[in-house]
N, C-alpha and C positions, 0 to 999 in steps of 0.2 A: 805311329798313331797320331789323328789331328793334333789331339792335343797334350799329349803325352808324349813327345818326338825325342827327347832327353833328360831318359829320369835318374836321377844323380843316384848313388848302390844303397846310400843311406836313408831309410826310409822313416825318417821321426821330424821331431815339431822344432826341430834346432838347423840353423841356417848360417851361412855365415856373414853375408848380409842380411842385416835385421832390415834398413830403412829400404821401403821402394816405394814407388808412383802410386801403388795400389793404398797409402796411408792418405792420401787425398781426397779429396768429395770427386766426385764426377765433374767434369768441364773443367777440375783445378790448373794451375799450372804450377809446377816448382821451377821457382826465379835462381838464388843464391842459398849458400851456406857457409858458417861460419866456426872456426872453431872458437867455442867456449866453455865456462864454466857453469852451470847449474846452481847457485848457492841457496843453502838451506839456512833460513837463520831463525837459532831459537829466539836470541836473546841479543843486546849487545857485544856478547864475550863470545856466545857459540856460535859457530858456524861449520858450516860441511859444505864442500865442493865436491861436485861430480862434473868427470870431466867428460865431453862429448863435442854434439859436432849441434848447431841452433843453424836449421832450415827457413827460410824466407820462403813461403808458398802466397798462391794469389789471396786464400780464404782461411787461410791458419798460418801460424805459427807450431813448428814443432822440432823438438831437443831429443836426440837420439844420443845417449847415454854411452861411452865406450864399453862399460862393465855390462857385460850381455843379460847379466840378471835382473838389472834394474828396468823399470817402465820407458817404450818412448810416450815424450809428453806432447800431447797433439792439442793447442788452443787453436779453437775456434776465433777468429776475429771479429765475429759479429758478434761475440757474448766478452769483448772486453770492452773495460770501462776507460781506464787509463793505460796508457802507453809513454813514458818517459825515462830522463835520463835521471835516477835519484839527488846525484850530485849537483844537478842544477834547482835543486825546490829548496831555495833557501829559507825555507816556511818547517822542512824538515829537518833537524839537527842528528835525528839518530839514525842519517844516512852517511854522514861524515867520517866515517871512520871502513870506507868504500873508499876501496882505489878508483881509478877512471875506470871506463869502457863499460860500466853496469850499466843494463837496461832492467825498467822493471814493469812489469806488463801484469792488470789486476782485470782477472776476468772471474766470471760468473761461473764458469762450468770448462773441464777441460776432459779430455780423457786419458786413458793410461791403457798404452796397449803393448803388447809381447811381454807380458812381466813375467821374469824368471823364464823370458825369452821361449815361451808356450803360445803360440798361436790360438786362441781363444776371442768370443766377444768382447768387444770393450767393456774397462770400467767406466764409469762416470765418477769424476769428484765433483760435487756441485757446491755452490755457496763462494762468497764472496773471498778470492785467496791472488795474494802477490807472488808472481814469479821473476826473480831476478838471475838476468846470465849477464857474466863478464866476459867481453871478448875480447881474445888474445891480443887483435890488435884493436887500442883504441880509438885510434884514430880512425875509426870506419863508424863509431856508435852513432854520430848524428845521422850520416846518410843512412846507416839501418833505421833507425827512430824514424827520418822521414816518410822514409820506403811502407816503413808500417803504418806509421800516421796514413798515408795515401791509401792502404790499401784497407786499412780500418774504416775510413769513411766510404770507399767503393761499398762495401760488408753491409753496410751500416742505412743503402739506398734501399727507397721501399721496395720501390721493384726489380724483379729479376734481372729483363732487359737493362736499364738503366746498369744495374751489377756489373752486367756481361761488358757492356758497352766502354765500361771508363777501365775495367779491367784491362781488355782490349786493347784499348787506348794504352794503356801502360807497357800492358806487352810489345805493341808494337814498336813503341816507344825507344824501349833498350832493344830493339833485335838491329832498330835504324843504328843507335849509338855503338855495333860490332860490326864484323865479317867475316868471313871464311880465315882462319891461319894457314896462309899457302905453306909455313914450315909444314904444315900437317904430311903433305903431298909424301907419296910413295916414293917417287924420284923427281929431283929436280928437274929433270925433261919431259916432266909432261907438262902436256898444250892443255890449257884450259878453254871448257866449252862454254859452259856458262855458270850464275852463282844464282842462288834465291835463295828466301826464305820459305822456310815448311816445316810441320810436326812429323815426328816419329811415331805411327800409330803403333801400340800395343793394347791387348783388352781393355776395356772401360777409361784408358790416359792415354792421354797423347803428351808428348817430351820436345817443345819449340829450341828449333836452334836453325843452323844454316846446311842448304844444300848443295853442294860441288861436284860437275862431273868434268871430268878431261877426259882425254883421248882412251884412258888407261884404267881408271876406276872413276867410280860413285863413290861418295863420301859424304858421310852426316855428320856435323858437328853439333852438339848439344848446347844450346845457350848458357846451362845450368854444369857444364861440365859432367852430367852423371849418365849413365854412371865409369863413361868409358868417355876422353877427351875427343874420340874423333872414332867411328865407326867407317870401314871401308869395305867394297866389294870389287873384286877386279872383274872387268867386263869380258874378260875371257870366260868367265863360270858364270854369269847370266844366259838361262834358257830361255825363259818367257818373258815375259811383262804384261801385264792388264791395265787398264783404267778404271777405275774405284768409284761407286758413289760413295761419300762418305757425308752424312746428315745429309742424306737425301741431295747431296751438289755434288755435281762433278770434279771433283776437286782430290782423288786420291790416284794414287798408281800405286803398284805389286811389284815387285822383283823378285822372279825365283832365278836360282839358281841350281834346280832339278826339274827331271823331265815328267812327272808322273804325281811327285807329289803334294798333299792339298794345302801345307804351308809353308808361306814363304820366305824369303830372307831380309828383308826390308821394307816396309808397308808405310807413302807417306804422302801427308794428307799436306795440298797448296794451298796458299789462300786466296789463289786466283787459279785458274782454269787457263789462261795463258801461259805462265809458269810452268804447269802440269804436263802442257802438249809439249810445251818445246822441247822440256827435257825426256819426253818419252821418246820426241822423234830422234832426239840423238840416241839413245839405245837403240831405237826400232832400225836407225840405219844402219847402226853395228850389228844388231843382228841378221840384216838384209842378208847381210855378207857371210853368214856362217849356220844359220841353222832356220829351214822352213815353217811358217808360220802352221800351228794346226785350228783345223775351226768346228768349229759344232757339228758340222755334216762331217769334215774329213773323220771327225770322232766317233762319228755314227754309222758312217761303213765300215769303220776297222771293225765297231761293236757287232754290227749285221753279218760281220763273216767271220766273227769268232774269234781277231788278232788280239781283242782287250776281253776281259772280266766285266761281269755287271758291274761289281765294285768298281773298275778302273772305270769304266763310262762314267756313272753316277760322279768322283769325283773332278772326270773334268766338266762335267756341264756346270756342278756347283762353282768350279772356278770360273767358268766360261760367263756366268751368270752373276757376277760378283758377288758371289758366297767367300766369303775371305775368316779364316782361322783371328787374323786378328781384331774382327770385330764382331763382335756377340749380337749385336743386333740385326746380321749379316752371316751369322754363322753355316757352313754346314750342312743341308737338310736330306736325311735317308730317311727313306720309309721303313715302316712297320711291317711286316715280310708275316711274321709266325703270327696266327691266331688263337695257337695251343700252347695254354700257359699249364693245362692242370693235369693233362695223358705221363703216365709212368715212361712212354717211350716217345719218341720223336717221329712220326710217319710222312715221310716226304715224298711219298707219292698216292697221298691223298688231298683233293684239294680242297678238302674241308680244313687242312690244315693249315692251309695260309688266309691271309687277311686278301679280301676283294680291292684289286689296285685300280682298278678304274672308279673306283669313289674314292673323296677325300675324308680323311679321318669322323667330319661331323655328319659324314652322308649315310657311316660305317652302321651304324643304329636308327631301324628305319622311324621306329616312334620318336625319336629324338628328333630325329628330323624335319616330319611332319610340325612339331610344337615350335621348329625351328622356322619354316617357310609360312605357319601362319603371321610370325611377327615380324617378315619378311613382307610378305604384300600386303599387312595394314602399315607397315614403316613407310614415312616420308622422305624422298627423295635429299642424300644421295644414299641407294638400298644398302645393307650389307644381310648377310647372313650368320656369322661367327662372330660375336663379339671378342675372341681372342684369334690370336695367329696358332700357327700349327710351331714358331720356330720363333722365341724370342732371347733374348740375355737372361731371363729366370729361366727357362725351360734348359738353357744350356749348361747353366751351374745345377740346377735340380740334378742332373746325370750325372756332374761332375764331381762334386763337391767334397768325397775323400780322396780323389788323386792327389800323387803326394807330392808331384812336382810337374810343374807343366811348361811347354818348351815351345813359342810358337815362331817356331821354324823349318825349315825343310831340311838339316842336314844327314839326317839318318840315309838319303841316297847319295851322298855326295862320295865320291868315289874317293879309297881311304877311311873313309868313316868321322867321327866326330874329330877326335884330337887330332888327326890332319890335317883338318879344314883350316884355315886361315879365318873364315866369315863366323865359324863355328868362336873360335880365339874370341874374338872382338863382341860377340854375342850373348853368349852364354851366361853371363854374370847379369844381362841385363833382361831376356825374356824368362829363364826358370823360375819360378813363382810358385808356392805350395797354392794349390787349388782353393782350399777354404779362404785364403785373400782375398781369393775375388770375392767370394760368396761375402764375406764380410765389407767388403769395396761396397756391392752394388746392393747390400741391405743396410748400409748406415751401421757397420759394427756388428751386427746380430746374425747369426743362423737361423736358416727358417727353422717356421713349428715344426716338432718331431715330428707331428702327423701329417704334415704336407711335406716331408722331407721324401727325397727316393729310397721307397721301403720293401717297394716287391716288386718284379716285373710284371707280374702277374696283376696285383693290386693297380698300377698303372694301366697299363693295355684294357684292365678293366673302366677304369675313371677317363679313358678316353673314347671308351664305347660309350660308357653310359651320364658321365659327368655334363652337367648342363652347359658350362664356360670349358670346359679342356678338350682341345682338339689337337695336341702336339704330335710329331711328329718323332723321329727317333733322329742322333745324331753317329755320325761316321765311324766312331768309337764302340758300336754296338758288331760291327764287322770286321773287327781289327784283330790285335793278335795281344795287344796288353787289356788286361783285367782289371786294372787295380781302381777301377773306377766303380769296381764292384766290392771291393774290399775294404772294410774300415783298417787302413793297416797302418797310419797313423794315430789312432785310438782317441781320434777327434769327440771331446764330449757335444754330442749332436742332439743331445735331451735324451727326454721321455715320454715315450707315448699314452695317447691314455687311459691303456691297459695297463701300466708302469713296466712296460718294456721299454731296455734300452735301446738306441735304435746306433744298430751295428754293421754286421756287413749285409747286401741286398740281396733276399730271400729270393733265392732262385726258381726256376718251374721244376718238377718231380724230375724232368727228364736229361737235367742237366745235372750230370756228378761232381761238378765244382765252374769256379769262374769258368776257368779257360774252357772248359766242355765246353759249356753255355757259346762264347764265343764262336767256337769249333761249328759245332752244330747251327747256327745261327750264320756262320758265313757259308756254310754247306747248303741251307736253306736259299741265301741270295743268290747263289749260284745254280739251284735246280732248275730244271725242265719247269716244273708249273712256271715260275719268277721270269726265265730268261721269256715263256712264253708272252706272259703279260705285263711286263716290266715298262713297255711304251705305255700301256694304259697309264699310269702313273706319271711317267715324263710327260704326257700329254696334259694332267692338272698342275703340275708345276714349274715345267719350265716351256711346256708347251700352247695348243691354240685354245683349248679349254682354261688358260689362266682366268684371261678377260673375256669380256663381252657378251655376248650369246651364247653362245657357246659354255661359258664358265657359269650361268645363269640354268643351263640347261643340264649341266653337270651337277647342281649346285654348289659349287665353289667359289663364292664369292665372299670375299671379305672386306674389310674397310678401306673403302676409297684413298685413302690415304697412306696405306701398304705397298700403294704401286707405282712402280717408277714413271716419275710426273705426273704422280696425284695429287702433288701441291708445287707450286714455283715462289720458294722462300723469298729469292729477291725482287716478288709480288707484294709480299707484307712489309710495308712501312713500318707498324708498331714492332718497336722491338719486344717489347713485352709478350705479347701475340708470337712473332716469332720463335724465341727461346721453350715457352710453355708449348708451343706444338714441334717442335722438334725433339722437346724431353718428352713428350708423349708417344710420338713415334719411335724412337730408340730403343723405349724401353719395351713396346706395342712389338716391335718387330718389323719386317718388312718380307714383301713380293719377292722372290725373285726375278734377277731380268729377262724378260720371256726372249728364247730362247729360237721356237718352232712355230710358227702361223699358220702350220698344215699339219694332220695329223701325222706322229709317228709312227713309222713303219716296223713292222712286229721284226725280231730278231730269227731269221733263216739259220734253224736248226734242227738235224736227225733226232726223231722221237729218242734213239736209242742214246744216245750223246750225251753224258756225265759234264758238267759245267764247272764241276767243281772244283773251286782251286786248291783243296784237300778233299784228298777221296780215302781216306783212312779209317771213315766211320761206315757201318753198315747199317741200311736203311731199312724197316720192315716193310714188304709187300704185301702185309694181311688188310683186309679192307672190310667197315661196316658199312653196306649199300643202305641205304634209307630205300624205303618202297615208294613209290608217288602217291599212294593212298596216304600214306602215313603222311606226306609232306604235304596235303593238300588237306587234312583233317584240320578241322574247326569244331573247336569248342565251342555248343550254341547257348551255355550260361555267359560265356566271354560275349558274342555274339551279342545278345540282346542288350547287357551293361552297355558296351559299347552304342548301341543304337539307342539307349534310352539318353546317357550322358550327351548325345547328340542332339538330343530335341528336349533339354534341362530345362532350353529357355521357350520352351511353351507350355511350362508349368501351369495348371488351372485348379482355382481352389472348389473344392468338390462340397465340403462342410464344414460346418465349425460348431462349436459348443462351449457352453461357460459351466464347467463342473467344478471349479473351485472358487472360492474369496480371496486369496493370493495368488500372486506369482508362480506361474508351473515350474518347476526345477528339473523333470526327469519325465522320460518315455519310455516303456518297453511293449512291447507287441507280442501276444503269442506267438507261437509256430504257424497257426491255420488263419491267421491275422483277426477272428473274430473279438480277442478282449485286450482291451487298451488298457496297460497300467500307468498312473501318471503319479507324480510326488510334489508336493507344492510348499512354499513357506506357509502356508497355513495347517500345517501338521499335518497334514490327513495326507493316506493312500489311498485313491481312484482307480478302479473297475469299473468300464466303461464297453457296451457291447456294441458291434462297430455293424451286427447285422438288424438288433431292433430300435438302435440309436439310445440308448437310456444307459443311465447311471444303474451298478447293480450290486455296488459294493462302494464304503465307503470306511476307513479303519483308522483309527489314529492310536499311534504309540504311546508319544509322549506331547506334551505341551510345543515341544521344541518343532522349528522347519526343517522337512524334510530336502534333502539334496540331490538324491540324482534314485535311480533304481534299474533295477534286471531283472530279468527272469532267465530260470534255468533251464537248461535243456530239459525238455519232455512237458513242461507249465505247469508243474507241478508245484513250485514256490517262488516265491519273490521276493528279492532281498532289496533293501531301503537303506538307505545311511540318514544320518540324525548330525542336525548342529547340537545333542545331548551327548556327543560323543560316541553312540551305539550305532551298532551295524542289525539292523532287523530282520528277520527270516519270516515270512508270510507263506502260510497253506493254502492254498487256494481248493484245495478238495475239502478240508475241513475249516475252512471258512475264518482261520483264528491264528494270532502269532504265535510259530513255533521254536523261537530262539530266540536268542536277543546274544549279540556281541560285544562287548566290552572291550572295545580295541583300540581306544587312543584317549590322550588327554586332552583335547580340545575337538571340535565340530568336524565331523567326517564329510569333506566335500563332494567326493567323488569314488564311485567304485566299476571293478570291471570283474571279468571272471573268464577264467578257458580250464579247460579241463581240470575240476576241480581244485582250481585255484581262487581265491576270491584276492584283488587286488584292492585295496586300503588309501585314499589319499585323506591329509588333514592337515587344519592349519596345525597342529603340533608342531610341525614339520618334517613328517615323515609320510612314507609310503611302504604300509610294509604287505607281504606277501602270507599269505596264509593258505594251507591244506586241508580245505574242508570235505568230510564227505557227508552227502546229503540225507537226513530222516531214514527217507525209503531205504534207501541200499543197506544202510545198515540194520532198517527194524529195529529203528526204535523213535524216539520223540522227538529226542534232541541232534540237532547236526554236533559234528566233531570236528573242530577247530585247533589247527595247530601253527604256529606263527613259526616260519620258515626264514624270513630275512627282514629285515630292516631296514629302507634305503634313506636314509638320515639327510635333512638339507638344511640350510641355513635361514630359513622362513619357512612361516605358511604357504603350503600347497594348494592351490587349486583345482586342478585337474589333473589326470594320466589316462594313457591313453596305450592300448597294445598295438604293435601293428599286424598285418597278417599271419605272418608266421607265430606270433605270440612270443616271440625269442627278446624282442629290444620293446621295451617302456619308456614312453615319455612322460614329464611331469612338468606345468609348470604353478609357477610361485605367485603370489599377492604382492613382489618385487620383481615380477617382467623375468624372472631364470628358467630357460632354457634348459631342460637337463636330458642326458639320452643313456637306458640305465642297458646292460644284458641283463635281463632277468635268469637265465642259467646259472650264472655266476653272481648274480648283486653285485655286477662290479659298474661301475658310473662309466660310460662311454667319451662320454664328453658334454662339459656345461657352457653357456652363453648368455651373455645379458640382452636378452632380445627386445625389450618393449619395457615404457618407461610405463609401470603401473602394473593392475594384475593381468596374469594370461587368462584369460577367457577360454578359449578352445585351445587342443593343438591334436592332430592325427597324420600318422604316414599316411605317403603317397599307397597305392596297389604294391607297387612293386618294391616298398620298404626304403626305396633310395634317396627320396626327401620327404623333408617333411616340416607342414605347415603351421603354423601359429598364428592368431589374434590375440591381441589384447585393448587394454584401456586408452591406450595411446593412438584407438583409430589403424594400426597399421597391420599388413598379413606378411609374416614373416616367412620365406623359404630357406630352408636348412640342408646340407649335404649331408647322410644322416654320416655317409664313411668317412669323410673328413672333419664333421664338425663345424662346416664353414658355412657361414651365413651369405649366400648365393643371392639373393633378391628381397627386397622391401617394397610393398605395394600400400599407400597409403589410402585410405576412405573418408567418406564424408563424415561418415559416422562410424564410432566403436563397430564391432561385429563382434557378437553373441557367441555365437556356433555356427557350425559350417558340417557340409561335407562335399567331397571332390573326390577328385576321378589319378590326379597326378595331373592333370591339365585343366580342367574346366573346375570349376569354386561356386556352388550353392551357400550364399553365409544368408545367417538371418542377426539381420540390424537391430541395433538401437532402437534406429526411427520407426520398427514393426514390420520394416518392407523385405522382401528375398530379395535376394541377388545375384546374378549368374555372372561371374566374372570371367572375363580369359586372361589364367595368368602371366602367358608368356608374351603380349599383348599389354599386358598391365590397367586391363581398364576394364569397368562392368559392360557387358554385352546388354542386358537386360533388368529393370526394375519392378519387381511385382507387388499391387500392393497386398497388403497383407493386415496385421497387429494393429491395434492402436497404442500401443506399448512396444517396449521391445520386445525382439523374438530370444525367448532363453533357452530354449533346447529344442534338439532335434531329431527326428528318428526316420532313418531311410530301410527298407528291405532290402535283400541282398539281390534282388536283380536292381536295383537302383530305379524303381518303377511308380513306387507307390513311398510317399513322404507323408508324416504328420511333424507338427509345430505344434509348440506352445511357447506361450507369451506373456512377461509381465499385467494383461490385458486381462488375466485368469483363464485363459480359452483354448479349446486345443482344436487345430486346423488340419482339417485334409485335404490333401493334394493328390493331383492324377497329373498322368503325361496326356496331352494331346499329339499323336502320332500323325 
C-alpha cells in the first residue's frame, strides 16, 4: 500500500521513537542535539531534573524527555525573549547555586506534545515562563547559546524570505564545515564516484546532510546524525531512478529498488541541478549495464495487450509523471471509478454505475459547471477554472489521517520480504510515522474540524459533485488491499461533529460489508470492462493532451497556471520574500502532473467477454434499470420557465407603485390568484391591497406596536402578523376581524414562516421556537390551536429565519452577524458561524438546499456550505442589502440606497442596477415561477415588478 508499505503488528498511540522530523514547522531543519537536563525550579532549595536529549532546530528549540510520559517541550524561537547562559548575569545571584553548562531560554509560548506519550493536538502553555537545560557537557553551552542567539535573530526577521535566506546561509554554512565519513563505506575497496551535498526528502521535511556514491553503493549521511549515522543502498538492488521536481526545480531524484512499486527507497532533493545529473548519470550507467529502461509508451502497450492491470498502469505513469509517495504536494493521483455510493448491491455491469472518466471531477456536475465557466470567461487573463487542485497535501492526509503507521518505501516487493532487506534495516526506524503526525505537522498541531474530516465515502463523492471549491480526486490507497485508513483503530479523538457524533471509523456505501469489501469491490470496479474501456479518457485529462492548452480548455480542465510544470521560473524572482510566499502557496495548492501524452490515448484492446479483474471472487448482478428516452428527455416546464425568468432578472421593469402606508413596510404576502396584497409596516397597521382595481381595501391594526413581517395561509383564508408587542396575530380575511392573538415570546417577534401546519417564531428573546397550529376552519371553531413543539434557544436576538425547500433545515440569523443552520426534525443546531459584523438582514437556501446566502449590516453577501458549515465566499456592496432573493447563482437584493440589484455571484459583482425606492428596499416578495416581484420600502410604498422577456 502507497502509504501503508510497513505497518508495525502493534496498532496504538505508543511508539518507540517519540521525537521525529514531523515536530518541526514545514521548511525546518534539525541541526544538533544534545544530551541534557530539564530543570524544574521551585524555589532555591527545590529542584527536579528530567533527564533527556535538547534538539537545536533552525525555528525552535525542543527537549525530548527520556521518561515516555512526560511532554516533548517544543519552543518556538521567535516567541523567546532571552536566551543566555544564567551563570554569566552577574546582576542575578539566585542563579549561583547552578553548576556550568545551564542554558536558560524565557519565552512567550511553548508547547507540549506526546504527553503520556498519546499522539494528540498540542498543548499551548502561554505567558511569560524560563526554561533552563544543563548540558552534559559544558563545555559546548557557549557555542550552543551562539547557535541559538543566531538563529533567534534569523526568527526574529520581518520577512519570511529574509528568515529563509540567513537560515540558508547557516545551513550551508556547517554542511561546508563537514564531509562524507569514508569510515562509513561498506568496504574499503570501494572506488568513490563523487560527494555532494543534498536533503533526504520524507513527507512534509527534508533531513540535510551529505551524498556518496562509489562503484558499490549510494549512501546518505545525515548532518544531524538522525536518525540513523549513515543510510546505504547497494546498486545491485536499484531498479529505476526518476528525476524529481521538487518546489517546482529540478532539483530531486528517486531511487527504487523494486520493479512495480509506487514507493521508493531514497528520495533526494540537490541544491543544484548539476549535482542531481551527475549523480543520476552514474546510476543510469549502472544500470545501462543490467536492467532496460521502461517508458510511458513501453507501459502503455504491455497495458493495451493486457500484460499490466489498470492499477499497475495508473501507477506507473504516476511515477512516470513525478507523482512521488514522498512528497504530498506530488502525491499519487486515481480516479474516482464508482458513482454508486447508496445501491444495497454493487452493479458492475451497468454504466450508470461508474463516474464519466472523460470529465474531470468539476466538469462531473453540469450546473456546477456552467456557474463555473461563467467566472471563467469574465476572469482576467491568466484564466483558471478550479480554484482548488483535484490532488493536494490536505486532500492526502484528509484520506489518511487514522492509518496507524506509515512507511514511504518500496520494500514489501523486495524479494525475502521486509526483515531481509538490508535498505529495509537502515530505514525503517526513520520513515514509519503514525499518520495523524503529519496531519498534525501540516495543520500547526491541530486535527481538522470533525466535519471536514473523512467521514463518509458517500458524503465525499457527494461534496465533489456538488461542493463549490472541492474537486479531488481519490488516492492509490482506495485500490489497495490495506483498510486501515478506513478504520479509526487507533481511537484517535478526531472531535465531534455537529450533530454530536463522534467521528470514528468511515461510513461505508450499503454495498460494502466492511473495509476490506469496500476495497475488494472497488479494485474489481478499476478493473471491469466499462473502466479498462474508458480508462484512456481519464489519462487523457491528466497526464495526457487534454492536461493543457486547447484542448484542456475544451475539456474544461483547467486550473491554476501555476500548477503546471513551468508555470513559474523561481530563479526569475529576485525578491526572496516573493519567492518563498509563492512556493508555500503552491505546495500546499498542489501541482499538475507532468504531461505525459501530447496525442490522444489509445483505448485498451479488449474481448467484451474478458474479466479484468485481479480478484474475481465477488459476483456481479446482471439485472439492469433501462431509463426510457422519453423519460431522459422529460422536462419539467415549472423548472423551465424559473429558469428563463432568472435569466432575463436583469430586465426587471417597475410596473407600479403606491404609498399605502406612513411607515416603513416590513412584510409582503400575496394571495394564491395574486389579486390581494397583504403588507405589514412599523406603523402598526395590516394592508389589503387589490392588485386588480389598485386601491386599498382593508386596513387593521392590532396593537400600538410595528408590525414585522406577515403570511398568509394556504387557501387565503387568514393571515397571520408578528408584533414588536411580542404577539403573533391571526387575521380572517372572510370575516373581516382578528381571530387569534399568540402569546409567544418575551420580547418583539421579528420574523415568522409556516409549512404544513407549522408556524415558525423568530424574536429578539433569542429564540426561534416551532409551533403546531391547526387552523379555525379545520377545526370549526374560532380560535386556532397552538402548541409549542421546540425551542431553538441562541445567544441573542434573532432577526430572521428562513426554511429552505424541503422545509427539513432552518436558518436564523442574529442582531450580532450569527449564522445558525438548525434540522427542524430534530431541533438539533446543524452548525453556527459568525458571519457579518452587525445584524443579518436576510439569509435563504440556495433551490437545491446546498448553500446558502446571507446579508447583513456590514454591506456584505455571505455564501455558506449548508453540509459542511463552511463559509465558501464573501461578496462585499456598496451599500447594506435589505432582502434578496436568488436562484443558487444569480442575487436580486434590494439596497439601502432603494435600488435592485441583480448580482452574479460566482462572478462577484452586480450585473445590473435598477432604480427603484427612495429609501431602502425592506422586503420582498417573489411568486413561485420567479415572474412576478413586489417591493416595499422604508419610502412607505409597495412596488411592482414584471419581467421584460
Amino acid at each position: 500500500m502507497a502509504f501503508t508499505r510497513k505497518r508495525r503488528q502493534e496498532q496504538q498511540l505508543y511508539s518507540k521513537e517519540r521525537f521525529s522530523l514531523l515536530l518541526l514547522n514545514l521548511e525546518e531543519y534539525y541541526f544538533e542535539q544534545h544530551t541534557a537536563n530539564h530543570i524544574i525550579k521551585k524555589d532555591c532549595r527545590d529542584e527536579r531534573k528530567i533527564r533527556g536529549s535538547l534538539k537545536i532546530c533552525s525555528k525552535s528549540i525542543i527537549f525530548e524527555p527520556d521518561e515516555k510520559i512526560q511532554p516533548i517541550i517544543k519552543i518556538p524561537l521567535r516567541d523567546c525573549i532571552n536566551i543566555e547562559a544564567p551563570e554569566n548575569n552577574e546582576e542575578n545571584n539566585s542563579f549561583t547555586w547552578y553548576t556550568s553548562g545551564v542554558i536558560s531560554v524565557v519565552s512567550n509560548q511553548a508547547f507540549l506534545i506526546k504527553e503520556q506519550n498519546i499522539i494528540a493536538p498540542y498543548k499551548t502553555e502561554r505567558g511569560k515562563t524560563e526554561y533552563l537545560f544543563q548540558l552534559d557537557v559544558a563545555g559546548k553551552t557557549d557555542d550552543v547559546i551562539q547557535t541559538l542567539l543566531q538563529l533567534n535573530r534569523a526568527s526574529h526577521l520581518d520577512k519570511l524570505g529574509d528568515q529563509a535566506a540567513m537560515i540558508t546561509a547557516i545551513l550551508q554554512s556547517r554542511l561546508a564545515r563537514t564531509s562524507f565519513d569514508k569510515n562509513r563505506f561498506q568496504n574499503v575497496s570501494e572506488t568513490l564516484h563523487m560527494e555532494c551535498e543534498a536533503e533526504m526528502v520524507t513527507p512534509l521535511v527534508t533531513n540535510p546532510g551529505h551524498v556518496c556514491i562509489t562503484d558499490a553503493n549510494l549512501y546518505f549521511q545525515p548532518l544531524n546524525g538522525y536518525p540513523k549515522p549513515v543510510v546505504h543502498i547497494k546498486m545491485h538492488n536499484v531498479r529505476r531512478i526518476y528525476k524529481r521536481r521538487h518546489g517546482l526545480m529540478p532539483l530531486g531524484l528517486e531511487v527504487f529498488c523494486t520493479e512495480n512499486d509506487l514507493c521508493s527507497d531514497i528520495y533526494l532533493k540537490f541544491y543544484n541541478s548539476q549535482d542531481r545529473d551527475e549523480l543520476y548519470f552514474y546510476i543510469a550507467t549502472y544500470l545501462e549495464n543490467h536492467i532496460t529502461e521502461q517508458t510511458a509508451e513501453s507501459y502503455m502497450l504491455q497495458w493495451q495487450r493486457g500484460h499490466i492491470s489498470n492499477y499497475q498502469y495508473l501507477l506507473h505513469l504516476n511515477n512516470l509523471a513525478d507523482r512521488s509517495c514522498n512528497d504530498l504536494s506530488q502525491y499519487p493521483v486515481f480516479p474516482w471509478i464508482i458513482a454508486d455510493y447508496s445501491s444495497s448491491e454493487l452493479d458492475l455491469t451497468k454504466p450508470e454505475t461508474f463516474r464519466d472518466l472523460s470529465k474531470p471531477v468539476g466538469a462531473l456536475n453540469r450546473e456546477r459547471l456552467e456557474r463555473l465557466l461563467t467566472r471563467y470567461r469574465e476572469m482576467p487573463e491568466p484564466k483558471f477554472m478550479y480554484g482548488s487542485h483535484y490532488s493536494s497535501p490536505g486532500y492526502v492526509l484528509f484520506y489518511l489521517v487514522r492509518v496507524g503507521k506509515i512507511a514511504f518505501i518500496a520494500s514489501l516487493f523486495i524479494p525475502g520480504g521486509f526483515e531481509n532487506s538490508s535498505i529495509w534495516t537502515d530505514l525503517t526506524s526513520i520513515l514509519i510515522s503514525p499518520a495523524p503526525e503529519y496531519m498534525l505537522c501540516l495543520q500547526n498541531g491541530k486535527f481538522d474540524h470533525a466535519d471536514r474530516t473523512f467521514n463518509s465515502i458517500a458524503e465525499t463523492w457527494k461534496n465533489c459533485l456538488d461542493g463549490a471549491t472541492d474537486f479531488k480526486e481519490l488516492i492509490p490507497e482506495f485500490y489497495e488491499n490495506d483498510s486501515s485508513f478506513l478504520v479509526n483503530s487507533l481511537k484517535l479523538d478526531l472531535g465531534k461533529r455537529q450533530g454530536g457524533k463522534m467521528v470514528e471509523h468511515v461510513e461505508l456505501p450499503p454495498w460494502a460489508l466492511d473495509p476490506d469489501d469496500f476495497l475488494q469491490k472497488s479494485q474489481n470496479a478499476l478493473e471491469s470492462q466499462y473502466v479498462s474501456e474508458h480508462l484512456h479518457e481519464w489519462i487523457n485529462l491528466v497526464f495526457g493532451y487534454k492536461q493543457k492548452g486547447s484542448e484542456a480548455i475544451a475539456a474544461h480542465n483547467v486550473f491554476h497556471p501555476l500548477t503546471y510544470e513551468g508555470g513559474v521560473d523561481l530563479n526569475s524572482i529576485m525578491d526572496p520574500n516573493e519567492k518563498v510566499a509563492l512556493l508555500t502557496q503552491i505546495l500546499e495548492f498542489g501541482q499538475t502532473p507532468k504531461q505525459l501524452f501530447t496525442t490522444p490515448h489509445p483505448r485498451r484492446i479488449i474481448p467484451k467477454f474478458k474479466s479484468l479483474s485481479r480478484t474475481s471472487n465477488h459476483n456481479v448482478s446482471i439485472a439492469e434499470s433501462p431509463v426510457s428516452p422519453s423519460e431522459e428527455s422529460f422536462e419539467d416546464l415549472t423548472e423551465e420557465s424559473i429558469t428563463l425568468a432568472w435569466n432575463n432578472i436583469a430586465k426587471l421593469k417597475l410596473d407600479e407603485q403606491h404609498k399605502i402606508h406612513k411607515e416603513e413596510i416590513t412584510g409582503i404576502a400575496v394571495s394564491c390568484n395574486g389579486s390581494s396584497v397583504f403588507t405589514t409596516s412599523q406603523d402598526s397597521t395590516l394592508k389589503m391591497f387589490s392588485k386588480e382595481s389598485k386601491t386599498l381595501q382593508r386596513s387593521i391594526s392590532f396593537s400600538n406596536m410595528a408590525l414585522s413581517s406577515c403570511l398568509i395561509l394556504p387557501g387565503d383564508t387568514t393571515v397571520i402578523s408578528s408584533s414588536w408587542d411580542n404577539h403573533i396575530y391571526f387575521y380572517s380575511v372572510a370575516f373581516g376581524r382578528r381571530q387569534d392573538t399568540l402569546m409567544g415570546h418575551d420580547d418583539a417577534v421579528s420574523k415568522i414562516c409556516w409549512h404544513d401546519n407549522r408556524l415558525y417564531s423568530a424574536s429578539w428573546d433569542s429564540t426561534v421556537k416551532v409551533w403546531h397550529c391547526v387552523p379555525a376552519e379545520v377545526l370549526g371553531t374560532k380560535r386556532h390551536q397552538c402548541e409549542l413543539l421546540a425551542e431553538l434557544e441562541h445567544d441573542v436576538s434573532v432577526n430572521t429565519i428562513n426554511l429552505n425547500a424541503a422545509n427539513a433545515i432552518l436558518v436564523s440569523g442574529t442582531k450580532e452577524g450569527t449564522i445558525s443552520i438548525w434540522d427542524v426534525t430534530t431541533a438539533t443546531m446543524l452548525h453556527q458561524l459568525s458571519c457579518h459584523s452587525g445584524t443579518v438582514y436576510d439569509a435563504a437556501f440556495s433551490p437545491d438546499s446546498r448553500h446558502l446566502l446571507s446579508t447583513g449590516e456590514d454591506g456584505c453577501f455571505k455564501v455558506i456550505d449548508v453540509q459542511t458549515g463552511m463559509l465558501i465566499s464573501s461578496m462585499a456592496s456598496e451599500h447594506p442589502q435589505r432582502c434578496f432573493k436568488w436562484d443558487g447563482h444569480t442575487v436580486l437584493s434590494g439596497s439601502q440606497s432603494g435600488e435592485l440589484l441583480v448580482w452574479d455571484l460566482l462572478a462577484g459583482k452586480v450585473i445590473e442596477r435598477i432604480k427603484g425606492h427612495t429609501g431602502a428596499v425592506t422586503c420582498m416578495w417573489m411568486n413561485e415561477q420567479c415572474s412576478s416581484i413586489i417591493t416595499g420600502g422604508e419610502d412607505k410604498q409597495i412596488m411592482f415588478w414584471k419581467l421584460q422577456y
